[in-house]
Every structure is written in structure tokens, then in C-alpha cells.
C-alpha positions in Angstrom: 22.5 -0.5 -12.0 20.5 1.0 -9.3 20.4 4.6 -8.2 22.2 4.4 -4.9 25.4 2.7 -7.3 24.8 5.6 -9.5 25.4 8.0 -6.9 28.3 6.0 -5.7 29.8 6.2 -9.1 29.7 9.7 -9.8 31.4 10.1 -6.9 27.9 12.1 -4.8 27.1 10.7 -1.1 25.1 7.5 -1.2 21.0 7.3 -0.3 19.9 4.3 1.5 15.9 3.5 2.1 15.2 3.3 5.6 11.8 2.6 7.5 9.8 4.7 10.0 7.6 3.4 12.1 4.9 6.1 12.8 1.6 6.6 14.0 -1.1 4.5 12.7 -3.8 5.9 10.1 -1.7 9.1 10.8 1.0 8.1 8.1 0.3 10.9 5.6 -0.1 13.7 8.4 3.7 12.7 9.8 4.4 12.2 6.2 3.5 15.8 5.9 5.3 16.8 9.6 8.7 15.4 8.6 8.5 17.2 5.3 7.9 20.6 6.9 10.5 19.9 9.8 13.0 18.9 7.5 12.8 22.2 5.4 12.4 24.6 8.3 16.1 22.5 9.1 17.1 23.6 5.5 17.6 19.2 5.4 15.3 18.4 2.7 18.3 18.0 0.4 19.4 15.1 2.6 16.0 13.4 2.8 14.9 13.5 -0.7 11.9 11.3 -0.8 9.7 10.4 2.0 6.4 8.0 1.2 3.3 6.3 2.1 3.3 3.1 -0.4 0.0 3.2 -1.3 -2.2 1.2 -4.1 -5.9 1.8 -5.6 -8.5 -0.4 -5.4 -12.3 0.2 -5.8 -15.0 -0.3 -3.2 -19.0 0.4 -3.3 -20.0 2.9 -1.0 -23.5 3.9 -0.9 -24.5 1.7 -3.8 -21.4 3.3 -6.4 -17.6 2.6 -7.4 -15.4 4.2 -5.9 -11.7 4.5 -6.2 -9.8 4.3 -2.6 -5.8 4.5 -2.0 -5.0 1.9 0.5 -1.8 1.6 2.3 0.6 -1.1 1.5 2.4 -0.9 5.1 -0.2 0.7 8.0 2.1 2.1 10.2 5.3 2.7 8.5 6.5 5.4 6.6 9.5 4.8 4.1 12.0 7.5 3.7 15.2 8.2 1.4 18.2 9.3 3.3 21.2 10.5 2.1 24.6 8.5 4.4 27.7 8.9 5.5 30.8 7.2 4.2 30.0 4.4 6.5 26.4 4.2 5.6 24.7 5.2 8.6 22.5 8.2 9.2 24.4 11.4 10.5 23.2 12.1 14.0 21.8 15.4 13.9 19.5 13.9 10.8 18.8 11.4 13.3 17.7 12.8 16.4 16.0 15.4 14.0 13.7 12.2 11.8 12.9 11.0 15.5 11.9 13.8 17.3 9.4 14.6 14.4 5.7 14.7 15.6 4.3 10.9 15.2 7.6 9.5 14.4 8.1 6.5 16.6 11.8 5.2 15.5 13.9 3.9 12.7 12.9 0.0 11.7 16.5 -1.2 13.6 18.5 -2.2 16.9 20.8 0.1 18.0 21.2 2.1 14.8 18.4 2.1 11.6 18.6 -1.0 9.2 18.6 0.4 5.3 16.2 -1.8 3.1 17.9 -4.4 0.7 18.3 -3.1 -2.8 15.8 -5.6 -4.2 12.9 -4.6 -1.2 13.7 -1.0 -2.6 13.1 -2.4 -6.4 10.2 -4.1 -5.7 8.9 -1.2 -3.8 9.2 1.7 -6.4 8.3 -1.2 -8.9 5.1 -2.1 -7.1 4.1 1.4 -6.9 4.6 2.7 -10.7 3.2 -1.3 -11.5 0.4 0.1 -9.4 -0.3 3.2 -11.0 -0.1 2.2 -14.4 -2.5 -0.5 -13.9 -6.1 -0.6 -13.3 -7.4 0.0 -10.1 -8.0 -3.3 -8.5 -11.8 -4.5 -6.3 -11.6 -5.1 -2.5 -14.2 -8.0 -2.8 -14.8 -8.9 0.3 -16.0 -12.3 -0.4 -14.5 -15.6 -0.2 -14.3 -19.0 -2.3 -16.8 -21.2 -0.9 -19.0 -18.6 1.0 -22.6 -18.9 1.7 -24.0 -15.4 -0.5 -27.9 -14.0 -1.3 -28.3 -12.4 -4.7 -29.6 -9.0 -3.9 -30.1 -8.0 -7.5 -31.0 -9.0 -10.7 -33.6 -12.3 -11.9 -32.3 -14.1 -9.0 -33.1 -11.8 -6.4 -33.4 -13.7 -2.9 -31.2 -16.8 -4.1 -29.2 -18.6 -2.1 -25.5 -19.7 -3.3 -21.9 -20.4 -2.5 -19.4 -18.2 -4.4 -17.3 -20.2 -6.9 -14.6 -18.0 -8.2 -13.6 -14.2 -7.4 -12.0 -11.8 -10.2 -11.1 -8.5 -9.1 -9.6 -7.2 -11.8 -13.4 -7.5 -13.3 -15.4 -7.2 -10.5 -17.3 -10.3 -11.2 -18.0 -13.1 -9.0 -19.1 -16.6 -9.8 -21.6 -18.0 -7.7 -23.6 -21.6 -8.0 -27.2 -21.3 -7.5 -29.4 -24.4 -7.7 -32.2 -23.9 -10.3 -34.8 -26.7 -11.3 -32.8 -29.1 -9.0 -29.3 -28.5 -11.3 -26.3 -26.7 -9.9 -26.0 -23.7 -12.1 -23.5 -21.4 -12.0 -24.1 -17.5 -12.4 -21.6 -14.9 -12.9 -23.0 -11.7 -11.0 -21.1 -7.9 -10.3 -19.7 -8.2 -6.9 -21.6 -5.9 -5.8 -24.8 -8.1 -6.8 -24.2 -10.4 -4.0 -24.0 -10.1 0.2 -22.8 -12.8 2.9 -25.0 -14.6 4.7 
């Protein structure tokens, strides 16, 4: 049973998901906007959870790991609102989300679209899945790539990459040694394009 048919049950008002479309790379500062304006409103009761969907991966900068949060939707801000009877926003909640600083409008025609139960599963499930797992790579390789080895006993060798794992960080690469395709499994990092 999901939380909104919870709600429904014990007989509270129903909260639908609904999507913003905001600034881009300005998602957590409207994030933080629509917070404040909704509490100065005394609202924040009626807009219980606002969030930037974001996941971890790890990058090298400057030669080290490095985790990085990296938004899942540029762009878009998703927000928990609490309805009416016929599940639509009340209008002063409305004009009050779109008037917020960065706030461009509600994903919808003439009035906002809620998400589909199962987007708003696979959401909330994607983002605990996230945190509780390791922090994926952002190799920015791909299969059949020209690389040079920049490191390592085959410094200066030309290959093509063979197979990317990013929950390891290792990359497979075939180098040609003594005339006989060999492949090597290097650390991502290891390795640049050609």
C-alpha cells in the first residue's frame, strides 16, 4: 500500500508528487527558496517534502577519487504536495510554488500533472537504492575507444578499451604485445582518449 492510500485511509488529505521545472544548475538554491517561502507562508505543512533526486558517483580530480552528487533530472525539482478532494493543488499553494524565485511552472497543461504512483516508487526507491549502495565511477570512456596508458609498465601504449566496470573502476583494454592481442585490465584512471 503506498503512502498517499495510507493517507487516504485514515481519513487525512491526500499528497500527490508533482514536478517543477526550475532553473538549471540552480535546483538546490530554489530548492532552498521554496522551502523558506513556504515557511514564512506558515505552508510547509502542506508541502512536506521538496527534492533534488540526486545519486553519487566518483570522479578523479587532480589525480584523486572523489565522491560527487549528480542530479538525476537537471532542471526539475520534485515536490510533495498535499490536494484537495479533487486532487488538484489549491490555488493560493499554487500561485505561491510559482511565484517562488527560479520556479518556472508545474510539469502540466492547464493545471499540474501528479506523478504516477509507480514513477514516485521508483523514485524514492532509486534514491534509498542509491544511498545504500556504493558510489558508482563516471568513466568517461567507451567500448571500442582508441586509449594511451598513462601509467604503469605500459606507459605510452596504444589500445582500444574492451570492457568498462564502474562499480570497480577497472577498465579492460587490448594492447598488442610481441605481435599478440593481449588484454590488460588497468584503473580507469590509468588510461586517456586519444
Amino acid at each position: 500500500m503506498t503512502e498517499i492510500e495510507c493517507d487516504q485511509q485514515n481519513g487525512s488529505k491526500a499528497q500527490q508528487w508533482f514536478v517543477l521545472r526550475v532553473q538549471s544548475n540552480r535546483e538546490e538554491r530554489v530548492r532552498s527558496n521554496l522551502v523558506r517561502v513556504l515557511e514564512m507562508n506558515q505552508m510547509h505543512d502542506r508541502v512536506p517534502e521538496v527534492l533534488v533526486p540526486t545519486e553519487a558517483v566518483t570522479e578523479m580530480r587532480e589525480g584523486k577519487r572523489e565522491v560527487v552528487q549528480r542530479k538525476l533530472f537537471p532542471g526539475y525539482v520534485i515536490v510533495q504536495v498535499q490536494v484537495d478532494e479533487h486532487d488538484h493543488i489549491p490555488d493560493q499553494l499554487w500561485q505561491l510554488i510559482r511565484e517562488t524565485n527560479g520556479v518556472g511552472d508545474f510539469i502540466g497543461a492547464e493545471r499540474p500533472w501528479p506523478m504516477r504512483n509507480e514513477e514516485v516508487a521508483r523514485l524514492l526507491g532509486r534514491t534509498e537504492e542509491i544511498e545504500a549502495e556504493a558510489p558508482k565511477l563516471d568513466i568517461d570512456l567507451n567500448e571500442g575507444e582508441m586509449i594511451r596508458i598513462k601509467e604503469g609498465p605500459f606507459q605510452d601504449v596504444e589500445g582500444h578499451v574492451e570492457e568498462i566496470n564502474p562499480a570497480s573502476g577497472k577498465v579492460k583494454v587490448v594492447i598488442n604485445i610481441f605481435n599478440r592481442s593481449t588484454p590488460v585490465e588497468l584503473e580507469y584512471w590509468q588510461v586517456e582518449r586519444l
